[in-house]
N, C-alpha and C positions, 0 to 999 in steps of 0.2 A: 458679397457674402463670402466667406474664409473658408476654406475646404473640408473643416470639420462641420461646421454648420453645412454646406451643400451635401456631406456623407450622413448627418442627421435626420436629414428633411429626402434626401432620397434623388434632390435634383441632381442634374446632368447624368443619371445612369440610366434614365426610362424606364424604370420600373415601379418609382413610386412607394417604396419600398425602403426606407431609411433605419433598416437595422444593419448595426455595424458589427460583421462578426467580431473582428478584433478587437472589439472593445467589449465583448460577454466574455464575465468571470468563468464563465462551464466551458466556454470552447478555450478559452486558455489553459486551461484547467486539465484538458483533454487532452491538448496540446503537451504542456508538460508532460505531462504521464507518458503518453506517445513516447517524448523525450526520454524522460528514466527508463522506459522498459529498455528500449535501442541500447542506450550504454549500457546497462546493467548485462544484458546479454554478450552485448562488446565483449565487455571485459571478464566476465564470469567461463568465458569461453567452455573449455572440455569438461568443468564438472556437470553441466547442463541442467543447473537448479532455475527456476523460473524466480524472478521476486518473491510470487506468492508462496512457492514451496520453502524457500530459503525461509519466510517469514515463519510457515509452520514450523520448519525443524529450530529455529530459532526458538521460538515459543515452549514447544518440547524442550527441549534443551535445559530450557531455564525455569519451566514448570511441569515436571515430570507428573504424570499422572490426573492430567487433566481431563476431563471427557472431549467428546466432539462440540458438545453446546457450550462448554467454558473453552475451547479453542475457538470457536467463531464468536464469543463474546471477545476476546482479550486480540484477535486480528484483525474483527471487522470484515472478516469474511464470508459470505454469505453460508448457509445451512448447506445448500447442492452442492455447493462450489467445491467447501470444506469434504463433505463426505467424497464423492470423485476424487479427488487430490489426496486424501488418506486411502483408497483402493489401491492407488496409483502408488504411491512413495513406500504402503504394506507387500505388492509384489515386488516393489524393488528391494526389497529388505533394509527401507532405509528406517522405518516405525514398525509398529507390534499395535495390532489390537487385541484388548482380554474385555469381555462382559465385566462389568466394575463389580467387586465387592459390598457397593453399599447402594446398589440399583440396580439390578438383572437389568431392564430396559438400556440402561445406556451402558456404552463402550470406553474403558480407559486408553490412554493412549502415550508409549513412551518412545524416547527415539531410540532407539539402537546403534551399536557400533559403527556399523557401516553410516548410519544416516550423523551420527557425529564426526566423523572421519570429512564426510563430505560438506558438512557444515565446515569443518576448521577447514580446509580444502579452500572455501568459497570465501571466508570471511575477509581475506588481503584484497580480492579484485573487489567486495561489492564494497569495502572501505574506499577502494579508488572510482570505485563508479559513482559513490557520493561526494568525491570531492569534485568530478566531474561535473556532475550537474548541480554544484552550488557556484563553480567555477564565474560563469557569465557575472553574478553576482558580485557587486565589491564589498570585502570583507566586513566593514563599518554596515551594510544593510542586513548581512547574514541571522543575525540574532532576533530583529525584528520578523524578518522571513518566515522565518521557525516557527516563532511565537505566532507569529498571522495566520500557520498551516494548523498548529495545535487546535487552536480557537475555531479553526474551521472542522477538523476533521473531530472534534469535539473531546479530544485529549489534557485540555486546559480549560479551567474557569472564564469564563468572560473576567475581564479586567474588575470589573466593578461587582464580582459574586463571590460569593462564597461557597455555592453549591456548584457541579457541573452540570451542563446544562444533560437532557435526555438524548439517548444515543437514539436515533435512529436504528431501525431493522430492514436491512436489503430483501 
């Protein structure tokens, strides 16, 4: 029996038990992530944006005046997560929240000075922290990569649709 087949079936470990973490797409998955957060902070060193913040003021940035629910639509960030991380970046003075004009209930949300300041601040190292962690990667796989992340994190059509498929809700 070949060592993948005895890691299938579970023998020679006594446990009986033949799940292979390293071959489940979630723990690799996981794994990466682990991976980017590390560099990302690596490299993003003294402005002390998180990925996730960096993503909000990003988002900001590029779509002024969004509420909270069209920022955790367009991040993928969960509802809690998003509001916490707008408390947090609103005493930093890096965002502004105002009650929206076209909805008392919700909050618009733009970035501010300082929080663009600290975005262009950030944007050189988190450019080299993504070349870091496509790095391992040889160049000729990179584009398929991409494309295989889209499809997952459900940012692209499936090859064969026309429609995208439904976003999941955290």
């Amino acid at each position: 029996m070949n060592d993948r087949k005895k890691r299938a079936s579970g023998k020679g470990n006594g446990t009986g038990v033949g799940y292979v973490l390293g071959d489940a797409p979630g723990h690799l998955l996981r794994r990466c992530q682990q991976r980017a957060v590390e560099i990302f902070m690596e490299e993003i060193g003294t402005t002390r944006l998180t990925p996730r913040q960096f993503a909000l003021l990003l988002t900001l940035a590029q779509s002024p005046g969004l509420t909270q629910t069209e920022l955790v639509e367009k991040t993928g960030i969960d509802r809690s997560t998003v509001g916490d991380m707008i408390d947090r970046l609103v005493r930093r003075a890096l965002v502004r929240r105002r009650r929206s004009g076209r909805d008392q209930r919700a909050n618009t949300l733009a970035i501010l000075p300082a929080g663009a300041a600290a975005l262009r601040e950030a944007l050189p190292a988190v450019e080299r922290a993504q070349e870091r962690i496509m790095a391992p990667l040889p160049p000729a796989m990179r584009g398929d990569f991409m494309a295989a992340l889209r499809l997952m994190a459900h940012d692209a059509p499936p090859p064969d649709s026309e429609q995208r498929p439904p976003r999941r809700r955290e």
